[in-house]
C-alpha positions in Angstrom: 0.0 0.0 0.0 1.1 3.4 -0.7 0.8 6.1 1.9 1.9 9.5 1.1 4.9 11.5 2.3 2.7 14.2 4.0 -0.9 13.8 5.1 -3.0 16.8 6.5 -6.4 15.1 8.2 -9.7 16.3 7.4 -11.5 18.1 10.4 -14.9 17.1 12.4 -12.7 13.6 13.0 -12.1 13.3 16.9 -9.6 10.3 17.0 -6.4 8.3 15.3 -7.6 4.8 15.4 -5.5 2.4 16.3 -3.0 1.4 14.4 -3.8 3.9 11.8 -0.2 4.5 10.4 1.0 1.7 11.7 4.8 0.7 9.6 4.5 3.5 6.9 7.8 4.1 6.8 7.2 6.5 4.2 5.6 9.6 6.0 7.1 12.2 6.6 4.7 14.7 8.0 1.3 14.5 8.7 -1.1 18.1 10.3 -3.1 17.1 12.9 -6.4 19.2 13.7 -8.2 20.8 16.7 -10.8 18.6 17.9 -8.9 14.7 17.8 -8.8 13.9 21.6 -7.1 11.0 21.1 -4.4 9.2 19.4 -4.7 5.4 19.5 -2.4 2.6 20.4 0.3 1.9 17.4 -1.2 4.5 15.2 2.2 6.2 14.1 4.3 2.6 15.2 7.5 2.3 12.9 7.0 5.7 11.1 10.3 6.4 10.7 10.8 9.1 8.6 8.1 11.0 10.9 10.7 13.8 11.5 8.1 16.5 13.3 4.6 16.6 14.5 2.4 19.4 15.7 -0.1 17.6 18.3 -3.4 20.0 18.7 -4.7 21.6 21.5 -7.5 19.5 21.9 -5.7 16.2 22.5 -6.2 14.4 26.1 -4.8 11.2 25.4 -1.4 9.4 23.6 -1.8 5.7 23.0 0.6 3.1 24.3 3.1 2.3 21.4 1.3 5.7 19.3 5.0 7.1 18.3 7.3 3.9 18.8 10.5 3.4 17.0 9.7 7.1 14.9 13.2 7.4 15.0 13.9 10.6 13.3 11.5 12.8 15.5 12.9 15.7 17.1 10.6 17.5 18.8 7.2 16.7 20.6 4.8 19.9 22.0 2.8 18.6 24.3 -0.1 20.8 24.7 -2.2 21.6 28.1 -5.0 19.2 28.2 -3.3 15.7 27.6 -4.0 13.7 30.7 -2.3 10.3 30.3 1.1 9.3 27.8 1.2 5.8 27.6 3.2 2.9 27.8 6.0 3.3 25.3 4.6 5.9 23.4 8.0 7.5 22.4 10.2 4.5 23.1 13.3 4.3 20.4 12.7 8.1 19.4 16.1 8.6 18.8 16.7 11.9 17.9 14.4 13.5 20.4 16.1 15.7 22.5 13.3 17.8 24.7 10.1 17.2 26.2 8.2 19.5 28.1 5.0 17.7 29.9 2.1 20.0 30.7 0.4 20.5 34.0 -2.7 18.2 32.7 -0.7 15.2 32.6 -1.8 12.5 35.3 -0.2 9.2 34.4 3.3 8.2 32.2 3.4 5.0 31.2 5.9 2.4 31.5 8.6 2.1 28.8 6.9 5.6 27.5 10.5 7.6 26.5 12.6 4.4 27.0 15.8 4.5 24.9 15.3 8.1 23.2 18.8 8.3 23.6 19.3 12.1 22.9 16.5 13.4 25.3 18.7 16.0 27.5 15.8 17.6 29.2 12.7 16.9 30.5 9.9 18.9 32.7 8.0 16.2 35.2 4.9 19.1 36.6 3.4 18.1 40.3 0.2 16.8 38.2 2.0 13.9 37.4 0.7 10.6 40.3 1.6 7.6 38.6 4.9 7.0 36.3 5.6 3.2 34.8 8.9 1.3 35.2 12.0 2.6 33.2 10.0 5.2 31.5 13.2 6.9 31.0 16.1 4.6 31.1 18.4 5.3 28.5 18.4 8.7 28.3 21.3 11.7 28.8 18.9 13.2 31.1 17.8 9.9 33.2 21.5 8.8 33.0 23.2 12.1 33.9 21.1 11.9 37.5 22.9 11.8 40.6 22.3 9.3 43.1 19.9 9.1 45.8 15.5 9.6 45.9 14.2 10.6 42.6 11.1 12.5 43.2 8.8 13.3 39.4 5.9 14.8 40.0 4.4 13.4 43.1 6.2 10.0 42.5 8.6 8.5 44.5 10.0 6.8 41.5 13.4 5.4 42.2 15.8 5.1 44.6 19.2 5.8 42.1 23.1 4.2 43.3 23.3 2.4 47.3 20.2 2.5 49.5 20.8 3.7 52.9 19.6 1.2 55.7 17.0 3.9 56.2 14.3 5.8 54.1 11.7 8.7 54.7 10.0 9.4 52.1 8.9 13.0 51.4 5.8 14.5 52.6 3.6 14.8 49.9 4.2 12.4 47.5 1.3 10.2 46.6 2.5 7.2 44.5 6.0 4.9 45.2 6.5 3.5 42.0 7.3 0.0 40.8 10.6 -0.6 41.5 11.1 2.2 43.5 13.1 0.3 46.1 13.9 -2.7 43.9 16.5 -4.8 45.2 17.9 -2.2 47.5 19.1 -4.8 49.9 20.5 -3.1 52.8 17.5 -1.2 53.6 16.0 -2.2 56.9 13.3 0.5 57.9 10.9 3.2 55.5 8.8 5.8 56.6 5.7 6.5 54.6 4.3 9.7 54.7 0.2 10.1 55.1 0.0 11.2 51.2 0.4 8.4 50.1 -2.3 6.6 48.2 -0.5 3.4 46.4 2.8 1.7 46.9 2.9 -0.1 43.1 3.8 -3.8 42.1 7.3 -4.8 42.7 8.6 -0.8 45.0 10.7 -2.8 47.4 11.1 -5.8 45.5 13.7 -8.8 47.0 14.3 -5.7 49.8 15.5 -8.9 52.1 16.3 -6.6 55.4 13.0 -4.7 55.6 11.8 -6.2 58.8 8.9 -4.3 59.4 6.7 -1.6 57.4 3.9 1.0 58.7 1.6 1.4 56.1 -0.5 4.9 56.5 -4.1 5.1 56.5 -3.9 7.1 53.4 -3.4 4.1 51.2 -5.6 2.6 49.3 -3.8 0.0 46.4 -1.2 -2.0 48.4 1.5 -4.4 46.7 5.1 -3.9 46.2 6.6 -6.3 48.9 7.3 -9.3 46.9 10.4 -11.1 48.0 10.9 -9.0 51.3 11.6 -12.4 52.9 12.4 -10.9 57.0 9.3 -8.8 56.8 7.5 -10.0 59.6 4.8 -7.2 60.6 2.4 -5.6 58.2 -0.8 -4.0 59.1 -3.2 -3.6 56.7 -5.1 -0.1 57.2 -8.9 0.2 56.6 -8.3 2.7 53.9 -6.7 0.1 51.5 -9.6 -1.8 48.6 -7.3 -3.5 46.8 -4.2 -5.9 47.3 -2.1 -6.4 44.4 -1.0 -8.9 41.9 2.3 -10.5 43.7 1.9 -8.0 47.0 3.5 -10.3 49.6 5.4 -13.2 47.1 7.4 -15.2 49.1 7.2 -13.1 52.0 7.8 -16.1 53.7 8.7 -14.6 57.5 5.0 -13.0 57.7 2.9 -15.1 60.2 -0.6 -13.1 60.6 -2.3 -10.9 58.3 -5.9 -9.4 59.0 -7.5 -8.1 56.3 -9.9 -5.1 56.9 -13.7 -5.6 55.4 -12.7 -2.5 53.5 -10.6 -4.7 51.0 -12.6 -6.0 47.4 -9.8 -7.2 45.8 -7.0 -9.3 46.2 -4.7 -9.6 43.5 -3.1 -12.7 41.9 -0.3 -14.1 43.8 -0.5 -11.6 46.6 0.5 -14.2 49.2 2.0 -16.9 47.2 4.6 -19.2 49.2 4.0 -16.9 52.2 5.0 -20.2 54.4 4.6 -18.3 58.1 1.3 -18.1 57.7 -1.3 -20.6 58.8 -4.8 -19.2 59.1 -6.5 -16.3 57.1 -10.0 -15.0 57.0 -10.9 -13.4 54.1 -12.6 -9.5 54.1 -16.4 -9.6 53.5 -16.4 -7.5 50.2 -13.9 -10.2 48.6 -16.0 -11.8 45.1 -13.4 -13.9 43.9 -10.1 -15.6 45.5 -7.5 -15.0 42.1 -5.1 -17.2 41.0 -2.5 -19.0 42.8 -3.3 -16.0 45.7 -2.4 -18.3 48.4 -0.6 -21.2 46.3 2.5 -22.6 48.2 1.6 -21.0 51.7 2.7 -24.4 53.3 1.5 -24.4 56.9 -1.8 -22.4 56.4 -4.0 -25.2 58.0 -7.3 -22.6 58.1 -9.2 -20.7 56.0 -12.2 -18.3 56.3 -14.2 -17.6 52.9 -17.5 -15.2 53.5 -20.4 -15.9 51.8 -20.2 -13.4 48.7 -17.2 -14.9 47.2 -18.5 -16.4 43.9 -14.7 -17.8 42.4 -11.6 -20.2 43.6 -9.8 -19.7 40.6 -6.9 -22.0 39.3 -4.3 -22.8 42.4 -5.9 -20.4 44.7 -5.0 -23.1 47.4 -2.7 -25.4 46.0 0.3 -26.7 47.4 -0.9 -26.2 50.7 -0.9 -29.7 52.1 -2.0 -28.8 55.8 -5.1 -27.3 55.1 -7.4 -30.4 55.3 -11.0 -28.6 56.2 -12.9 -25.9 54.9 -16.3 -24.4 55.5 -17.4 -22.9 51.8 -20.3 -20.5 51.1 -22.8 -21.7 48.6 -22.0 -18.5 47.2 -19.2 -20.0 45.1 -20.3 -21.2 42.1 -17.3 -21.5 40.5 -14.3 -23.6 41.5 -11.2 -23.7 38.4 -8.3 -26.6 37.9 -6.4 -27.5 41.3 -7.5 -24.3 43.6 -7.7 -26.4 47.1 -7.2 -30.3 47.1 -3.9 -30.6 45.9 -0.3 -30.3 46.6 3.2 -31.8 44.5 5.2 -33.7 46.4 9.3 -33.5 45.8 9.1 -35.7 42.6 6.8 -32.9 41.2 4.1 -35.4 41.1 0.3 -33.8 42.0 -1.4 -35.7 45.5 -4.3 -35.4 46.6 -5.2 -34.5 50.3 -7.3 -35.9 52.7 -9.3 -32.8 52.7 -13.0 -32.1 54.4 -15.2 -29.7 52.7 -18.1 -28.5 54.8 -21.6 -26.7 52.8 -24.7 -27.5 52.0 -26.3 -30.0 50.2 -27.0 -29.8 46.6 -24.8 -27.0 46.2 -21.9 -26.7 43.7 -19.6 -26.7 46.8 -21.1 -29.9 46.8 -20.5 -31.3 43.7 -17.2 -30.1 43.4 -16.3 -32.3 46.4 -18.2 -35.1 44.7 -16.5 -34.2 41.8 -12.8 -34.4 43.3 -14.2 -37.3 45.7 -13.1 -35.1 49.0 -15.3 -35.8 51.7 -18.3 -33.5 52.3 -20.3 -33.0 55.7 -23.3 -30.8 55.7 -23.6 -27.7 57.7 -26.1 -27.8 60.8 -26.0 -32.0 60.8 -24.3 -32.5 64.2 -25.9 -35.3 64.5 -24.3 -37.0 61.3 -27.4 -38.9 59.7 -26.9 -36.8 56.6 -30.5 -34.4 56.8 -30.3 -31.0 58.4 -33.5 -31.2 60.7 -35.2 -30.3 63.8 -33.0 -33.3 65.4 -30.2 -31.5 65.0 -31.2 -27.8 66.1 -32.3 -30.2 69.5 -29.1 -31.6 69.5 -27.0 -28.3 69.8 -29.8 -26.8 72.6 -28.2 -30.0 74.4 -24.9 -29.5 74.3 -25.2 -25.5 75.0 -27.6 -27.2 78.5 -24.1 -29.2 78.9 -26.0 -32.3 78.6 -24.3 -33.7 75.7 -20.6 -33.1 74.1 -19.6 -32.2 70.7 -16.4 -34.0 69.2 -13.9 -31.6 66.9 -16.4 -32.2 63.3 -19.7 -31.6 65.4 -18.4 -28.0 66.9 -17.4 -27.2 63.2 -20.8 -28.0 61.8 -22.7 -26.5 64.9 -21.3 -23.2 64.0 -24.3 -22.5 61.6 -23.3 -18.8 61.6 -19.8 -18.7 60.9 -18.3 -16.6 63.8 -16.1 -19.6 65.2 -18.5 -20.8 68.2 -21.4 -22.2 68.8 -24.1 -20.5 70.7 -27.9 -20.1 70.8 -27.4 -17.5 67.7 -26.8 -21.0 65.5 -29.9 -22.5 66.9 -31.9 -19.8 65.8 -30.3 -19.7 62.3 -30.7 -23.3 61.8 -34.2 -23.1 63.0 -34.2 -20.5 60.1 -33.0 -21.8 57.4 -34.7 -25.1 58.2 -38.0 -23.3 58.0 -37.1 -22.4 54.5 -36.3 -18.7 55.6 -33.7 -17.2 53.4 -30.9 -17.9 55.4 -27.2 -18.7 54.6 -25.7 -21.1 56.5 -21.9 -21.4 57.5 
């Protein structure tokens, strides 16, 4: 296809499509007008003779990859109004040598001026939260930096040359960026100021003498401690929605986590071979227990899911040999390959444990344990005839008169309610639920 050396674009339109110049190698030059608010991901990829552009006033957004490898462009005017640059917009621009960023912008992606190897000078404005990894690595002016905190923006973005044993972080910064603190292995102690709002995936990555961390109330997406293996203390802050993707990796000193109910979402991984651990109870908001979020936590032998949880995706349990029992909601619906049951023993060869799943009948907690043949007891039947009856709310108003005992598996199905004992509160549920009231029990 031929494409002409210089295009000027008809007005009315609002956006660059993706991928709308994508490889013409040909263009040269190519007028943009008022009114396009965004340029889409790849649409000037590999234009390499693009040698200048003039972006409009108008524009808010710059697609990841929009300008990669445009290796003869010189100069970029970003105009007030662009809120986001994304993930290697500009990467392998060569020959450009200045950028100034606007006070609009809000978020630089990762890789986004990677490798422009002549860019002497760049403006970073306070408006600026959330910068990706190496978004200028490979640059005179990224390269040129002395050592210690490098603050852009509001971003404590990287710790550059030996970390101290010791960190405070500035007041006022609102985002610690992925690998911030990467591999800074002598540090022992941070300080986070109350600005703070998210500590990214990876900041204080394989940081191996960080013993113990406050996290301020402030924040609200918490990850970033993935291979801090002598972190022992963490407390999570009722601010904080979401956990993230490989938060706590191998952490595997920590022994006790409590999650607040304000919490929706834990990420993939967050707790993966966390070995000190051995019981957890899940927040109340939590839908859906990711991927592998809990895989190779060895000694966790108990486990509290709340009835909303919906998903146990793929190896949200797995590899953890000790935990045998486990009350599940009839909330969850969906159970993927291998998420509890399961652990590989040192011949890498899958075994199955000897676990006990307690629920309700003819639930799909239920016929997932059929399915895996685990064994299932029903909530409520204490007294073990398989039916959830009137017997059985009799036999727990016995054993609260003292005039009967419970073995371990009766006091676990006698809890009706869930809040780890058993008490006239479970009577009245099972009466409930029995009565066909709609009730949820365990």
């Amino acid at each position: 296809m031929l494409i002409a050396k210089k295009i000027t674009l008809p007005k009315g339109i609002t956006a660059i499509a993706d991928r709308s110049f994508y490889n013409c190698r040909s263009l040269s030059e190519i007028n943009i007008p008022d009114g396009v608010k965004e340029i889409g991901e790849f649409a000037f990829n590999r234009c390499s003779q693009l040698a200048d552009i003039s972006l409009p006033d108008s524009l808010n957004v710059i697609g990841r990859d929009a300008f990669y490898s445009c290796s003869k462009l010189t100069n970029v005017d970003i105009h007030d109004g662009v809120t986001k640059i994304g993930s290697s917009a500009f990467i392998y621009c060569y020959e450009l040598t200045s950028v100034s960023i606007p006070n609009s912008v809000t978020d630089i992606g990762y890789n986004a001026f990677k490798n422009c190897k002549k860019l002497a000078e760049i403006i970073i404005p306070d408006s600026v939260i959330s910068i990706g990894t190496e978004a200028f690595d490979n640059t005179i002016w990224y390269n040129s930096l002395p050592d210690g905190m490098l603050y852009l923006g509001k971003v404590a973005y990287k710790y550059i040359g030996e970390c101290p044993s010791y960190v405070e972080i500035k007041d006022g910064t609102v985002n610690i960026a992925e690998n911030a603190f990467s591999e800074c292995q002598g540090l022992t102690a941070v300080t986070i100021p109350d600005t703070v709002a998210r500590i990214e995936k990876n900041a204080f990555y394989s940081c191996t003498k960080l013993k113990e961390v406050s996290i301020p109330d402030s924040v609200t997406y918490l990850s970033g401690f993935s291979g801090c293996t002598n972190l022992s203390e963490i407390t999570i802050p009722n601010s904080v929605t979401e956990i993230g993707v490989e938060a706590f990796l191998n952490c595997t000193n920590i022994t006790e986590i409590t999650f607040p109910d304000s919490i929706t979402e834990i990420g993939r991984e967050a707790f993966y071979g966390c070995n000190g651990l051995t019981e957890i109870k899940l927040p109340k908001e939590l839908k859906a227990i990711r991927p592998s979020t809990f895989e190779n936590c060895e000694n966790l032998s108990r486990v509290t899911i709340p009835y909303g949880v919906t998903s146990i995706e793929e190896g949200a349990f797995y590899c953890c040999p000790k935990l045998l029992e486990i009350k599940i909601p009839d909330s969850v619906i969906t159970f993927k390959n291998y998420c509890l049951g399961y652990y590989e023993d040192y011949n890498n060869e899958r075994i199955k444990t000897s676990l006990t799943i307690y629920g309700n009948r003819d639930t799909d907690v239920q016929r997932f344990a059929n399915d895996n043949d685990f064994d299932f007891r029903y909530i409520g039947d204490v007294n073990m005839d398989n039916e959830v009856d009137i017997l059985d709310c009799t036999a727990i108003q016995y054993y609260l008169a003292k005039l009967s005992e419970f073995d371990e598996n009766q006091l676990k199905v006698a809890d009706t309610n869930g809040d780890g004992s058993v008490n006239i509160l479970d009577v009245t549920l099972l009466q409930k639920y029995i009565a066909r009231f709609d009730v949820n029990l365990g």
